[in-house]
C-alpha positions as CSV (number, residue, x, y, z in Angstrom):
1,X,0.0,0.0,0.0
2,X,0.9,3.6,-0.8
3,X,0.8,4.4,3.0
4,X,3.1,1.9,3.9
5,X,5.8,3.4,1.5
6,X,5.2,6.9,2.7
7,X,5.6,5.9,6.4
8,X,8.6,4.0,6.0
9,X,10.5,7.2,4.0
10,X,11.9,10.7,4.6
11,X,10.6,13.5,3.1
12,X,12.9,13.4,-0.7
13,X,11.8,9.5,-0.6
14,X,8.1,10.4,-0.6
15,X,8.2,13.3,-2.5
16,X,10.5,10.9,-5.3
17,X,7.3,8.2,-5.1
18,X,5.0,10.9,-5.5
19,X,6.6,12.4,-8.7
20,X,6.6,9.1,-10.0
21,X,3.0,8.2,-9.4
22,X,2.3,11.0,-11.0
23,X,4.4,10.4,-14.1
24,X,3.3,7.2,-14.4
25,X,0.1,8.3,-14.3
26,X,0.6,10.9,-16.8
27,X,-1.3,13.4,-14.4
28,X,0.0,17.4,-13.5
29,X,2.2,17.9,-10.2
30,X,0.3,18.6,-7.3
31,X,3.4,21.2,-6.4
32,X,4.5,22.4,-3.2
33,X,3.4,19.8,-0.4
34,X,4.5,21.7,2.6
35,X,1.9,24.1,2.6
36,X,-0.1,22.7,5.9
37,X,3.4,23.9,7.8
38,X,3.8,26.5,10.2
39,X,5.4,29.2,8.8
40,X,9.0,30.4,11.2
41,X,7.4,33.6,11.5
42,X,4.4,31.9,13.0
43,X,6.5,29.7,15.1
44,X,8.4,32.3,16.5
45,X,5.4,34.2,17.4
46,X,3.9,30.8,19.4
47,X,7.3,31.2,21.4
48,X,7.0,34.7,22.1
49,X,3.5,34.2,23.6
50,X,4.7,31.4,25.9
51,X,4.7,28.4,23.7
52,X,7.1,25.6,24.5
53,X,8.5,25.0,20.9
54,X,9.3,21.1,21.2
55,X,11.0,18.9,18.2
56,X,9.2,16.1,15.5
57,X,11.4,15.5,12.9
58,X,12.3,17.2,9.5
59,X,9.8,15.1,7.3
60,X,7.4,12.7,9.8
61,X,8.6,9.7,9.4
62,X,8.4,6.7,11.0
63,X,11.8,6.3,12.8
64,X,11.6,2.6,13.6
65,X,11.2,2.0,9.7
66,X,14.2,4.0,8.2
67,X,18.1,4.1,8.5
68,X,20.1,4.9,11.6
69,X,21.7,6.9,9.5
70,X,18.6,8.6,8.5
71,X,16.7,8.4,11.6
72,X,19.5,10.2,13.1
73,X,19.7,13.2,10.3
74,X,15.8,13.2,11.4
75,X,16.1,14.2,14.6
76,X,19.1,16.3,15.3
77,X,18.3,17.6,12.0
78,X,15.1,19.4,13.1
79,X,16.5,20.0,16.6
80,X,19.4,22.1,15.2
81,X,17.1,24.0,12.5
82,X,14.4,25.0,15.3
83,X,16.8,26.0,17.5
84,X,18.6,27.7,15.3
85,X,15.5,29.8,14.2
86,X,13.9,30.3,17.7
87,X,16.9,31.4,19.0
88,X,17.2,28.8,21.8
89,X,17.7,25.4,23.4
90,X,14.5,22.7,21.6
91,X,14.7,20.4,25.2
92,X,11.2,18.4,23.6
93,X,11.0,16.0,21.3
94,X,7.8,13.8,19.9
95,X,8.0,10.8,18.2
96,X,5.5,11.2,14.8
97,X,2.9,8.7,14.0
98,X,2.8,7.1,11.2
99,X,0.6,4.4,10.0
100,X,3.5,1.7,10.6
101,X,4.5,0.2,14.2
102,X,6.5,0.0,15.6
103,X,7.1,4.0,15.7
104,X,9.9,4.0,17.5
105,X,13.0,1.3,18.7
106,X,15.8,1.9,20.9
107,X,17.9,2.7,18.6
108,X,15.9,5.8,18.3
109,X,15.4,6.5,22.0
110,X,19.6,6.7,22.2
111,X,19.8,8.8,19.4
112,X,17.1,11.3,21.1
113,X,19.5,10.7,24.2
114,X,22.4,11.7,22.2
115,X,20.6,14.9,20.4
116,X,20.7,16.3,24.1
117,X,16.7,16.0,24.0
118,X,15.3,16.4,27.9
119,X,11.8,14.6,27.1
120,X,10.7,12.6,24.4
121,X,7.1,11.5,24.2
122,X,6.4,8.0,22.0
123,X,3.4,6.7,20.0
124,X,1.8,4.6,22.9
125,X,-0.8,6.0,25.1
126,X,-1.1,6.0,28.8
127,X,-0.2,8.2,31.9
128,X,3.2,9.6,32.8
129,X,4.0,8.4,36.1
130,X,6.9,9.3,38.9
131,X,10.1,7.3,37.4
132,X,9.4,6.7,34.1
133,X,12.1,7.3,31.5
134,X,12.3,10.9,30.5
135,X,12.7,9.7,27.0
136,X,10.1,7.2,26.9
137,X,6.8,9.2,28.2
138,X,3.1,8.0,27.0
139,X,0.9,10.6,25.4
140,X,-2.5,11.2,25.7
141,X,-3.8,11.8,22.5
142,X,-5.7,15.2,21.5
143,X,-8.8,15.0,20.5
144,X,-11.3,17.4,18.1
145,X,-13.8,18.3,20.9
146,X,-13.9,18.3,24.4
147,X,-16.3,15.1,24.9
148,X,-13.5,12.8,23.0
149,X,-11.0,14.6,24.8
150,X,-12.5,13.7,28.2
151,X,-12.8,10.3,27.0
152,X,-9.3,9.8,25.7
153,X,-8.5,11.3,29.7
154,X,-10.5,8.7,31.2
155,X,-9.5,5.7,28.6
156,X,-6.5,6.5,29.8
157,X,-6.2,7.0,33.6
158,X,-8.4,4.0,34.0
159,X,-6.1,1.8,31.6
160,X,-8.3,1.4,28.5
161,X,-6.9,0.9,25.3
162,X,-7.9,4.4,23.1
């Protein structure tokens, strides 16, 4: 599947299999595909209203499925660009979400560790609790409206799969 291919590439990968889709099916570009991004204006004005500005990658993908080599440029990559355009230290980090799993490996965890990264939040839901690993915190996931939202709380303080 199409999804599969996207999820296991960087960015240039997934841009490559686009333009050849399209080629092979003799259709027009699309063009630019980063036009859902933030812009650095806009980012810069989150921080300057009190927004912590955490790391996700240059290109979303999904960590566990690409090189070391890549998975590396991936996240000190986008740690060094934000922090280099904000101005200051990117301690945050969250692991994207592809459609694949795993999302993330060890591998990836010590790389994070390596970046200088203070907090890293992975794919799997649940509660952070007093001693867990820094780098290895559970998300809760955001929801669209508030009733989903208190549901996805409650899923997951009372140990429900979401």
């Amino acid at each position: 599947m199409a999804w599969e291919i996207g999820a296991k590439a960087t960015v240039s990968a997934r841009e490559e299999f686009v333009r050849q889709v399209e080629k092979s099916l003799e259709v027009e570009p699309l063009g630019p595909r980063h036009g859902y991004m933030l812009s650095w204006e806009k980012v810069r004005a989150l921080r300057a209203a009190g927004h912590i500005i955490g790391a996700h990658t240059l290109s979303h993908p999904n960590l566990a499925h690409v090189s070391q080599g890549e998975a590396r440029s991936e996240i000190v990559g986008c740690k060094s660009r934000l922090e280099e355009e904000i101005g200051e230290s990117v301690d945050h980090f969250s692991y994207p979400h592809p459609a694949l799993n795993p999302q993330w490996s060890p591998q990836t965890l010590e790389i994070t560790r390596e970046a200088g990264f203070k907090s890293a939040v992975l794919t799997k839901c649940g509660p952070v609790r007093k001693g867990d690993e820094p780098l290895r915190l559970k998300r809760i996931y955001a929801a669209n409206d508030i009733d989903q939202w208190i549901w996805n709380l409650e899923s997951t303080f009372l140990g429900r799969s979401i």
